[in-house]
C-alpha positions in Angstrom: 14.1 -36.8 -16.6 16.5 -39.6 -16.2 17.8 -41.5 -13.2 16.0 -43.6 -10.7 12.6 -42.9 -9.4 14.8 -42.3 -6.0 17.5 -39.9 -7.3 16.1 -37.5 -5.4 17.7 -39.1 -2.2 21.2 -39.3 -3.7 23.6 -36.9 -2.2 24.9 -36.4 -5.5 21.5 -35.0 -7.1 21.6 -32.4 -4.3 25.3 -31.6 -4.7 24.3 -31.0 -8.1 21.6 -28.8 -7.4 23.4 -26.8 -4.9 25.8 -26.4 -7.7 23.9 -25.7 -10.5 21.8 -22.7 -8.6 25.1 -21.2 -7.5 26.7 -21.3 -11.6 23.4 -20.1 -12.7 23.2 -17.1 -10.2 26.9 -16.1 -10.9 26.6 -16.7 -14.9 22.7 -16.7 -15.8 21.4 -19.4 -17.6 23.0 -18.6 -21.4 26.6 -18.5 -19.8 26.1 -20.6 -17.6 28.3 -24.3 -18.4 27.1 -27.8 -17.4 31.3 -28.5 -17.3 31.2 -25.9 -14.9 28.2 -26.9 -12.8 30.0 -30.3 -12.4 33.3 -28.7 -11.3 31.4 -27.3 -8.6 29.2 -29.9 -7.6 32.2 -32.4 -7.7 31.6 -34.7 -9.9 32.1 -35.8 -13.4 30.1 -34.0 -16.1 28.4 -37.0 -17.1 27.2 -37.6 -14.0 25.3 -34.8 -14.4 23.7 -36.2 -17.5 22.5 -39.3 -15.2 20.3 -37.0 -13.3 18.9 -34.1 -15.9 18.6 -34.3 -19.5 20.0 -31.3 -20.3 20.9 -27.7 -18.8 17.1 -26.7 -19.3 16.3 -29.7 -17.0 18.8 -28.8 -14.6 17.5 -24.9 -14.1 13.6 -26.0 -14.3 14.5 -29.1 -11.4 16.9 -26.4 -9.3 14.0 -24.0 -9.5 11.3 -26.6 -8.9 13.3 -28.0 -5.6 13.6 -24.6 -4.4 10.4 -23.3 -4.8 8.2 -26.5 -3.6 9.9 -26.4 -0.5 9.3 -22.8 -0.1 5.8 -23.1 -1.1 5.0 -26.7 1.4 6.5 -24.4 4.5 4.3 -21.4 4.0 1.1 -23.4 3.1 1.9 -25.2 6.4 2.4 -21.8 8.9 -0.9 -20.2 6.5 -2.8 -24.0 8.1 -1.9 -22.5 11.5 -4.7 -20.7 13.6 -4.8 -16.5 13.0 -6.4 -14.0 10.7 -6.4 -13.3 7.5 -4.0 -10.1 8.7 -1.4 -12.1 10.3 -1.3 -14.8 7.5 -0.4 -12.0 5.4 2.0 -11.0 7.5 3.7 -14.6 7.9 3.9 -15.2 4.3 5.8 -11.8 3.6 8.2 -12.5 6.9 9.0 -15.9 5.6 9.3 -14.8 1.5 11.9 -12.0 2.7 14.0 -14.0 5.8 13.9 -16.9 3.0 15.9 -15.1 0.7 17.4 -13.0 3.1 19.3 -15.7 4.4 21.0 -16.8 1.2 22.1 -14.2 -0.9 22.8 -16.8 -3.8 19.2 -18.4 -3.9 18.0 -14.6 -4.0 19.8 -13.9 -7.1 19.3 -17.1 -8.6 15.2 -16.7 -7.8 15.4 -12.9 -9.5 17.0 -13.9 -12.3 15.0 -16.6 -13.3 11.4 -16.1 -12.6 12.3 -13.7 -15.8 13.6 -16.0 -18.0 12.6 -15.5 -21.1 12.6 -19.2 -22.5 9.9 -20.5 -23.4 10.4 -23.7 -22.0 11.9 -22.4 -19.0 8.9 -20.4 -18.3 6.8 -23.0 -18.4 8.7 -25.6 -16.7 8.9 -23.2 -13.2 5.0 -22.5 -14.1 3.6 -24.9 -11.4 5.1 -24.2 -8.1 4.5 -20.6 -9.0 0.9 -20.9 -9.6 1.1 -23.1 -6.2 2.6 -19.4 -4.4 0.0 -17.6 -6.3 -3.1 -19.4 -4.9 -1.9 -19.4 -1.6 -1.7 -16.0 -1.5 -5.1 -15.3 -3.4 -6.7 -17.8 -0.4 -5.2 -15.4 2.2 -6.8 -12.6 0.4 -10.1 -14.3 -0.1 -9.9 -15.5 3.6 -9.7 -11.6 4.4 -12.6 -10.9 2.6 -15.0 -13.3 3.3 -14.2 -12.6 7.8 -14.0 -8.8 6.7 -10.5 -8.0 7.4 -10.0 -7.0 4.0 -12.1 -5.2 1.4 -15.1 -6.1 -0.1 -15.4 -7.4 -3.9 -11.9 -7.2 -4.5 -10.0 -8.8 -7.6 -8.2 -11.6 -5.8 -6.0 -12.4 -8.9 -5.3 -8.7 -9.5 -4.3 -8.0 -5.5 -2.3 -11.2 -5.9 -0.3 -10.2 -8.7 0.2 -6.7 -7.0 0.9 -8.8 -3.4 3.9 -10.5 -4.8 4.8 -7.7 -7.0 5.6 -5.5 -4.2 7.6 -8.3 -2.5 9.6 -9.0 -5.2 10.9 -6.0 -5.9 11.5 -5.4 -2.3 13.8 -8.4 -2.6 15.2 -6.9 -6.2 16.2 -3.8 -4.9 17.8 -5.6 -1.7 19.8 -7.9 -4.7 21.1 -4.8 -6.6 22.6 -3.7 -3.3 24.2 -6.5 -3.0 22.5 -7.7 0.1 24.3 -4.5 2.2 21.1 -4.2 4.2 18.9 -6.3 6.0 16.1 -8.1 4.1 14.2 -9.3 7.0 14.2 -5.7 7.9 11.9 -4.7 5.8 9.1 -7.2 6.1 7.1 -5.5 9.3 6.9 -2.1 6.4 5.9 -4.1 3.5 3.1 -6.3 5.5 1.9 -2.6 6.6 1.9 -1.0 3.7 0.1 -4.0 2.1 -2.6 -4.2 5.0 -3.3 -0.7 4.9 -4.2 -1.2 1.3 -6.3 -4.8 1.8 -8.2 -3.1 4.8 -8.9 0.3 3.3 -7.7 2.4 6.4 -5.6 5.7 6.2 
């Protein structure tokens, strides 16, 4: 990436950010112009060009911003004292009020984590891997205090973990956002715990 090592603190690299993840959400990543992420960030387009290399750079850093920040706040509430249960719990109230609470980031997040690019995919790679072990730690944290069942497939409970959240949040995106996100997180922790715990 270009810029100084400090860019991060300029007000125009997080105008630019802001911008770009609401032009990608509204136009996906193909359609999507650097002309018009400028626009909307208010600033020249080659100002743009002193902060990201390219459009590629611009989705993977917008994604990577995002997604750290997510990612620091829930490894700091999973640090706090409670079982493995109510970690669960935290992770899936903060994923859905996250998203719940800006529509754009939602759509922005849905659209990309299923981008097909190669070097898309593998730019956003780290600070989902960073998601995934914290939620395989919550599960092995369940397992080892008995919470949850024995000998399970942490990677395979992780994958369907996040699976069933994101599609909670998918579903709550092709509505349009009509209903509340939130809302929903007390029936998906359930649902999930019921599973993790073996009860009926």
């Amino acid at each position: 990436m270009n810029g100084a090592p400090d860019r991060k603190n300029s007000d125009k690299y997080r105008a630019i950010i802001e911008a770009a993840i609401e032009v990608f959400a509204e136009h996906g990543y193909h359609n999507a112009r650097v002309v018009k992420i400028a626009r909307a960030a208010g600033v020249a387009e080659g100002t743009v060009y002193l902060y990201f290399r390219n459009k590629e750079d611009l989705l993977v850093s917008a994604f990577r911003e995002k997604m750290e920040t997510f990612t620091g706040e829930v490894a700091g509430r999973l640090a706090e004292p409670g079982g493995a249960a109510e970690k669960l719990r935290r992770l899936v109230d903060m994923h859905l009020a996250g998203l719940g609470a800006d529509f754009t980031l939602a759509l922005f997040f849905q659209i990309h984590l299923r981008q097909p690019e190669e070097a898309v995919h593998d730019g956003i790679a780290g600070p989902l891997a960073r998601y995934a072990r914290l939620i395989e730690g919550v599960v092995e944290e369940g397992m080892a205090s008995g919470e949850f069942l024995p000998g399970l497939n942490k990677k395979l409970v992780r994958q369907m973990i996040f699976g069933a959240i994101d599609e909670v949040v998918s579903n709550w995106v092709h509505a349009r956002g009509k209903y509340s996100l939130p809302g929903q997180a007390g029936a998906v922790s359930a649902f999930l715990l019921r599973g993790l715990a073996g009860t009926r």
